[in-house]
C-alpha positions as CSV (number, residue, x, y, z in Angstrom):
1,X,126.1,56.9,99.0
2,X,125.2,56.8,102.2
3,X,122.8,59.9,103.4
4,X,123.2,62.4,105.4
5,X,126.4,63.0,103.0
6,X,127.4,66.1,104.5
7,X,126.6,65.5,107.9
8,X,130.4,66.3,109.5
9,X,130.7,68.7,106.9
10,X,132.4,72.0,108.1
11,X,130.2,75.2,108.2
12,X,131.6,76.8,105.2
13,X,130.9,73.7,102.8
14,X,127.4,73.7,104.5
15,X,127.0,76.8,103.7
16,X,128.7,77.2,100.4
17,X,126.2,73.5,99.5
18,X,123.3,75.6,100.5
19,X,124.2,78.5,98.1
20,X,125.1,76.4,95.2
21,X,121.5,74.9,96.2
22,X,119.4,78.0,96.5
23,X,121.1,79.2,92.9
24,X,120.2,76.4,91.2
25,X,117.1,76.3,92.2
26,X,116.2,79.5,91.3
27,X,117.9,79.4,87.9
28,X,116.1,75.8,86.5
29,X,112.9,76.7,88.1
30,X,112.8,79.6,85.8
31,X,114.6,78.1,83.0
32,X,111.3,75.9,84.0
33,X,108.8,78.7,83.6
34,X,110.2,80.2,80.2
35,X,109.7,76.4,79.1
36,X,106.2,76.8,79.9
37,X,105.7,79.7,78.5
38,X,107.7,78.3,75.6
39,X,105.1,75.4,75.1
40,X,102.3,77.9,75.7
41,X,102.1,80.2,72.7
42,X,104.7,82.5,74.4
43,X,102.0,84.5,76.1
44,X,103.2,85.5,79.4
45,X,100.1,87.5,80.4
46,X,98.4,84.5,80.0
47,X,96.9,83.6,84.0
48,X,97.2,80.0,83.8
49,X,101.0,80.7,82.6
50,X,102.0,83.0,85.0
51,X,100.4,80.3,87.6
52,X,102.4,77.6,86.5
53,X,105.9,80.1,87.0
54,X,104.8,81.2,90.5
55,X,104.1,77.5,91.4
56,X,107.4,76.6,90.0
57,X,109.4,79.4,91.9
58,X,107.7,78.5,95.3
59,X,107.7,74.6,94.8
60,X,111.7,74.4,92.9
61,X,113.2,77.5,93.1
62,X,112.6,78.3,97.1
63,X,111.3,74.6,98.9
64,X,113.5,72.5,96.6
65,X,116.1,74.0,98.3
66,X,115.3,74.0,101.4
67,X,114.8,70.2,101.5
68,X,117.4,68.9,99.7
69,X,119.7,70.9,102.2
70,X,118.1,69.4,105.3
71,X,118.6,65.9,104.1
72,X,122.0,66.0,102.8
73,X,122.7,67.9,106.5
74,X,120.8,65.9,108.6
75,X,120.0,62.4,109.9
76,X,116.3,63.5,110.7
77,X,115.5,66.4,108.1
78,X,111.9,66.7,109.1
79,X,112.8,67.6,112.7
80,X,115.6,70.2,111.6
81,X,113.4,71.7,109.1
82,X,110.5,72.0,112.0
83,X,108.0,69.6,111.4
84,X,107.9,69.0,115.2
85,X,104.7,69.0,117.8
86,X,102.8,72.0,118.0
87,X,102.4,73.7,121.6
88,X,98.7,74.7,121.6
89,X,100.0,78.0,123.1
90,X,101.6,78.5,119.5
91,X,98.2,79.0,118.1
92,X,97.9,82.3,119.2
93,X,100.3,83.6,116.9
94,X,97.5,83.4,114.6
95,X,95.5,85.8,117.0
96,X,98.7,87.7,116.7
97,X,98.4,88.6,112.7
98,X,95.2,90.0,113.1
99,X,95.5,91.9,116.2
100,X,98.7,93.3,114.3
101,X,96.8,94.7,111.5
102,X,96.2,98.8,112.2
103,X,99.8,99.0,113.6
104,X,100.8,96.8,110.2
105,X,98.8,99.0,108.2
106,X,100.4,102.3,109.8
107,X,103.5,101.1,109.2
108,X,102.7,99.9,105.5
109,X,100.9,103.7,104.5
110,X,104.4,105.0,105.7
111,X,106.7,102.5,104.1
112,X,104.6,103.4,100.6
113,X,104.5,107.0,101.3
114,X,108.5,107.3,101.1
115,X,109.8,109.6,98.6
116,X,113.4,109.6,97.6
117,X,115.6,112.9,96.9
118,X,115.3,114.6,93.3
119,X,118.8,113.2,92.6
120,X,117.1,109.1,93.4
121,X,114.0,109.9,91.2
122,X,115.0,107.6,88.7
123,X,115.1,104.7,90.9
124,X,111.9,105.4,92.9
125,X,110.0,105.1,89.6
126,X,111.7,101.6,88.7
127,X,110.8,100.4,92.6
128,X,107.2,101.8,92.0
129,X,106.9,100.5,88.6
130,X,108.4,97.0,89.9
131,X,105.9,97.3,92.5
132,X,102.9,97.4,90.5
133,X,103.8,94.8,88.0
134,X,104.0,92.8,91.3
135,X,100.4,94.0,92.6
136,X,98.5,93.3,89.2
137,X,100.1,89.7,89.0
138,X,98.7,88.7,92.5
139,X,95.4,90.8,91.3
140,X,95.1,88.8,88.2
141,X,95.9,85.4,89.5
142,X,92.7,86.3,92.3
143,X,90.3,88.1,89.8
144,X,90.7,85.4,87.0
145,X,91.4,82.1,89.2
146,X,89.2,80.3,90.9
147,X,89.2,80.9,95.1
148,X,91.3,77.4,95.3
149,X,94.0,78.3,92.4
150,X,94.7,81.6,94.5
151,X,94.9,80.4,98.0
152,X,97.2,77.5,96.2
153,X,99.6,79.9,95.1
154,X,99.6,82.9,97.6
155,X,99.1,81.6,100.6
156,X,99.4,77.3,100.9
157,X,102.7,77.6,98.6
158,X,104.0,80.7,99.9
159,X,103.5,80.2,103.7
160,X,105.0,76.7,103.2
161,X,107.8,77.0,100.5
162,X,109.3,80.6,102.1
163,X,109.3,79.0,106.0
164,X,111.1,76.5,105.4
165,X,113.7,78.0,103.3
166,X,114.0,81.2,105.6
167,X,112.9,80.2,109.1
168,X,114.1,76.5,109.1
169,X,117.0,77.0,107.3
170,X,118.5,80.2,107.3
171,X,117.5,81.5,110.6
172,X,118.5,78.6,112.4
173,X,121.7,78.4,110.6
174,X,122.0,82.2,111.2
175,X,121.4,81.5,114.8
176,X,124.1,79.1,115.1
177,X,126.5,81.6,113.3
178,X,125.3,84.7,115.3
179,X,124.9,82.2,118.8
180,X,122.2,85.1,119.6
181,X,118.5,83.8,118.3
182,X,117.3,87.6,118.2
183,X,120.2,88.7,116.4
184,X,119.5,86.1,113.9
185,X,115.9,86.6,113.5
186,X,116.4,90.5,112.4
187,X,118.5,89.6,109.9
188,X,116.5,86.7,108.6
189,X,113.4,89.2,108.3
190,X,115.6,91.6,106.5
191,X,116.9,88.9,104.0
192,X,113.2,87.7,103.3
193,X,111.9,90.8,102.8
194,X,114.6,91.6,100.6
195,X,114.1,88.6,99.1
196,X,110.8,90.0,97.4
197,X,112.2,92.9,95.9
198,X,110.1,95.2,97.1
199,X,110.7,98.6,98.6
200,X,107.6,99.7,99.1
201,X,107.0,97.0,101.5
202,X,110.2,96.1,102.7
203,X,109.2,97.1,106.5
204,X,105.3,95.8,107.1
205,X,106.7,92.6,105.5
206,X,110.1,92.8,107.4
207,X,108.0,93.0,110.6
208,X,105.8,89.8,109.8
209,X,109.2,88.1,109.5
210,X,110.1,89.0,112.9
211,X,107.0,87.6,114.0
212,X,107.1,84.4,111.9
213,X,111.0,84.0,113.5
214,X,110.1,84.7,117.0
215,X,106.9,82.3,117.0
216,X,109.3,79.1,115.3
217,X,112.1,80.2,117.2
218,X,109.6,79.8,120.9
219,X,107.6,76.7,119.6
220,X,110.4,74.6,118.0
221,X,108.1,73.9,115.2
222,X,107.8,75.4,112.1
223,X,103.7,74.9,111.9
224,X,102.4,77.8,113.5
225,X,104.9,80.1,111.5
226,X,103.1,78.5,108.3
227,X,99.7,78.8,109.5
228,X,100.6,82.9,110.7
229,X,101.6,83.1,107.1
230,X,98.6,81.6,105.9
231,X,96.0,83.5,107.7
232,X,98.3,86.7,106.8
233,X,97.8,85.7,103.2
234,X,94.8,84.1,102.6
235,X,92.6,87.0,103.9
236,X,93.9,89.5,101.9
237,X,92.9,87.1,98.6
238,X,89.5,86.0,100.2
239,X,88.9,89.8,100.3
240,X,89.8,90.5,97.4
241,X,88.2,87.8,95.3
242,X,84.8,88.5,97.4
243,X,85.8,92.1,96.2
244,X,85.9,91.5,92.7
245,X,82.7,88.9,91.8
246,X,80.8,91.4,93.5
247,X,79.7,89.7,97.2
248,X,81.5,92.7,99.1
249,X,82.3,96.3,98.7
250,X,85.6,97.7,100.5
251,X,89.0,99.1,99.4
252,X,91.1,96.2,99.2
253,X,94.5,98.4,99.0
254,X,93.4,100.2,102.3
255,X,92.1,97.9,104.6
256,X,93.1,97.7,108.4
257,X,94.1,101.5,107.4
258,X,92.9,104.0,110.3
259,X,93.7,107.6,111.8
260,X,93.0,105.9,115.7
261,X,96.7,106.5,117.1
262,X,94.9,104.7,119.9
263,X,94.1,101.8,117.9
264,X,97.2,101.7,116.4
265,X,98.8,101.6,119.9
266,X,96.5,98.9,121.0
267,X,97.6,96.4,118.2
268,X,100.7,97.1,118.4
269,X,100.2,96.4,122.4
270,X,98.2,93.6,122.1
271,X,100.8,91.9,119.5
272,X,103.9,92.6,121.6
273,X,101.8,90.8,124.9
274,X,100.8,87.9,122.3
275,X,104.5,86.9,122.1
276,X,105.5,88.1,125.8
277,X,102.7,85.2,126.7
278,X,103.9,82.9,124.2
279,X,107.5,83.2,125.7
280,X,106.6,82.9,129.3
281,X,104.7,79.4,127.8
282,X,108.4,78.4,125.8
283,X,110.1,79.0,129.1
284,X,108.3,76.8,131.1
285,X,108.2,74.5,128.8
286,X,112.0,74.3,128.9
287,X,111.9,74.2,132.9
């Protein structure tokens, strides 16, 4: 077997090899994690438990994917999945997700402050309950991990496994479907928010994909969107693990929160100016 094996595929066996992919993935990497549990005492509140499942979701059930795809597709997987040069300019996407942060945190109070018609009550309280079981897994792998395990799992793993699956794959297949690259990265920021089940936050963490899409899409290298992630993660768990052995003091769930509509307009400028710059950079680059 010679590789890439599916190179002159057409787009529909592509595609339907990439779902085939992406569901088995998900399936054995939590067949994986009930193993684990399984070997464990069947205690899945147990930390270093539910640290081995989320490593095995990120690392098999979302990268695994991802990669496997790229070289069955591809003579140079590597390049198609992003690992290309950086563009120093692309650094300042990083400036980007903290200068986003009031206008993120605006949007975030509002997303969470949602309230669905008596008729929809129902499935409110499973969203909000869903959301909380999500909240107290992240808050227990930070409060009972060490600093390392947690940056490990939310931010390294996440920022890595999740780019390349949606930016490097399914937006640049999406932009090849759509042939419009802003078309395409909407929708991929939809389908990885969605991907994370979670209502509550569908639109702050919609938006971060739209900036993670635009910043691979301009620097042709899927780097900086990793590192954006990263920095987005990791300083909510630095935070929060200073927060909880005592070294700081603040309100974890409502930081970057304020009532400045000037503030709020100033990140949200100062964001949208961040990518205008970056752009100008891509297209003289391209020139």
């Amino acid at each position: 077997m010679t590789l890439p094996v599916i190179k002159n595929a057409s787009q529909g066996t592509k595609l339907l090899t990439f779902t085939l992919l992406l569901i088995f993935g998900l399936i054995f990497s939590n067949v994986l994690g009930v193993l684990v549990v399984i070997m464990n005492g069947y205690d899945i509140t147990n930390v270093k438990n539910l640290q081995i499942m989320q490593i095995l979701s990120q690392v098999v059930g979302i990268m695994m994917p991802a990669v496997v795809y790229a070289i069955l597709v591809k003579e140079k997987p590597l390049n198609y999945l992003g690992f290309n040069k950086i563009q120093a300019w692309s650094l300042l996407g990083i400036v980007a997700i903290f200068a986003v942060v009031p206008f993120l945190s605006m949007v975030t109070e509002w997303n969470n402050g949602i309230v669905f018609p008596e008729s929809m009550r129902a499935i409110e309280e499973r969203l909000r309950t869903s959301q909380e079981k999500q909240e107290e897994i992240i808050k227990m792998f930070i409060s009972q991990g060490s600093l390392f395990s947690s940056l490990l799992i939310v931010a390294v793993l996440a920022a890595v496994c999740e780019d390349l699956l949606f930016r490097s794959v399914i937006q640049n297949a999406l932009i090849k479907l759509c042939k419009n690259a802003h078309v395409a990265i909407i929708v991929t920021a939809i389908i990885f928010s969605a991907f994370h089940m979670d209502f509550f936050g569908f639109f702050p963490r919609a938006i971060l994909g739209v900036m993670l899409g635009y910043m691979f899409w301009m620097s042709g290298s899927i780097i900086p969107s990793m590192l954006m992630h990263f920095f987005n993660n990791s300083t909510i768990v630095v935070l929060y693990y200073l927060n909880t052995r005592g070294f700081i003091d603040i309100d974890i769930d409502n930081f970057g929160n304020t009532n400045s509509v000037l503030l709020i307009l100033l990140s949200l400028i100062a964001t949208v100016a961040i990518f205008i710059i970056c752009n100008r950079f891509r297209l003289k680059n391209d020139n």
